[in-house]
C-alpha positions in Angstrom: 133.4 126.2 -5.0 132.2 124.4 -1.9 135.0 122.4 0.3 135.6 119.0 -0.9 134.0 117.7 2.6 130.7 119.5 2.2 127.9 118.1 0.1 126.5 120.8 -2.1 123.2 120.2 -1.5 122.5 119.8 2.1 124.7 123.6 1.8 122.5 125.0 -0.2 119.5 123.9 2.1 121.4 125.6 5.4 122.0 128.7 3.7 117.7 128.7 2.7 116.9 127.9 5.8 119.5 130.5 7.7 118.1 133.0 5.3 114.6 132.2 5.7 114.8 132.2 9.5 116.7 135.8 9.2 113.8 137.0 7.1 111.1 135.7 9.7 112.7 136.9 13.0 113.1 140.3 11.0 109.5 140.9 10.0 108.2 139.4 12.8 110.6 141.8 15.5 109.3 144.6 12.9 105.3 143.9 12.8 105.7 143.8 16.7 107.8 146.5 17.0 105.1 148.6 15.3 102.1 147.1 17.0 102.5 148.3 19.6 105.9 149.4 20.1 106.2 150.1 24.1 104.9 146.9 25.1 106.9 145.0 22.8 110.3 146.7 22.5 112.9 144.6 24.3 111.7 141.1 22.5 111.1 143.5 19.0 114.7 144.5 19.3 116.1 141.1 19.9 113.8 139.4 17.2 115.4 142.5 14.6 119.0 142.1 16.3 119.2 138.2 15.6 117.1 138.2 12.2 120.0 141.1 10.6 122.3 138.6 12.0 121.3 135.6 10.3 120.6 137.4 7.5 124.5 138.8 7.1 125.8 135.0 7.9 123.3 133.8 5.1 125.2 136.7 2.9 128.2 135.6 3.8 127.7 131.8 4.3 130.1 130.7 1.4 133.6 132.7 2.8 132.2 130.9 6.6 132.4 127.9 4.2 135.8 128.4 3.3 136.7 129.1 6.5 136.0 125.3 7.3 139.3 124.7 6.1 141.1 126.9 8.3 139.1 126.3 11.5 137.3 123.3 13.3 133.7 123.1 12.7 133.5 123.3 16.5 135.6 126.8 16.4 133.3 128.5 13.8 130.2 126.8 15.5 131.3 128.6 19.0 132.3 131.7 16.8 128.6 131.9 15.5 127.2 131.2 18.4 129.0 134.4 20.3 127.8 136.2 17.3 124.4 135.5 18.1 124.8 136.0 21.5 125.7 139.4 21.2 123.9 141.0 19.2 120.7 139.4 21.5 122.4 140.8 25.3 125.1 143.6 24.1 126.0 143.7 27.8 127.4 140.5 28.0 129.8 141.3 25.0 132.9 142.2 27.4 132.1 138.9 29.4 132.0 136.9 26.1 134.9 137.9 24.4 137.1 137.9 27.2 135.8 133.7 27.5 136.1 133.4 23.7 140.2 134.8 24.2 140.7 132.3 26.5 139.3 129.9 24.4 141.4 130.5 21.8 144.8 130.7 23.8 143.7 127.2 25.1 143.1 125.9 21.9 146.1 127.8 20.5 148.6 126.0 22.9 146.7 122.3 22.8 148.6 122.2 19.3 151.9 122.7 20.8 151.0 119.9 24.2 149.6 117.2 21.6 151.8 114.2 20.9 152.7 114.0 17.1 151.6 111.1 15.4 
């Protein structure tokens, strides 16, 4: 059951394509990881870090779907995005979600501020 708003075929193409992209970044992170795997270990790690990523949101791409009804596109888009941003620099994770909180207590009180039609 796709939301009423989402066409079910240009759905089922994102999801190919997230999963496909997983699937590359993964085997590409691992053939270079094993190549040669000192030369190559901080762009292997971040190729295998992002590819698992995209791979779970593939998994998981119909509850993110759901979601949609929930949360602005623009919400889940920013969610993703920190997602991805952490698992490629981990030490920026602190940084992120402390902007992300903020984010969300701005957003959170905007509803209370705007006028009702």
């Amino acid at each position: 059951m796709s939301p009423p708003h989402t066409n079910p075929s240009v759905t089922k193409y994102q999801r190919i394509t997230l999963g496909v992209i997983g699937a590359a970044l993964l085997s590409i992170g691992g053939a270079m990881y094993f190549a040669a795997p000192a030369a190559n270990l901080i762009i292997s790690a971040l190729l295998i870090r992002v590819g698992m990523l995209l791979c779970v949101i593939w998994l998981a791409f119909d509850q993110i779907l759901h979601l949609s009804k929930y949360f602005s596109a623009l919400v889940i888009a920013v969610g993703l995005s920190v997602l991805v941003l952490i698992a490629a620099r981990p030490n920026l994770s602190k940084i992120v979600l402390v902007l992300c909180a903020v984010l969300a207590a701005f957003s959170f009180f905007t509803k209370f501020i705007r006028p009702k039609p």
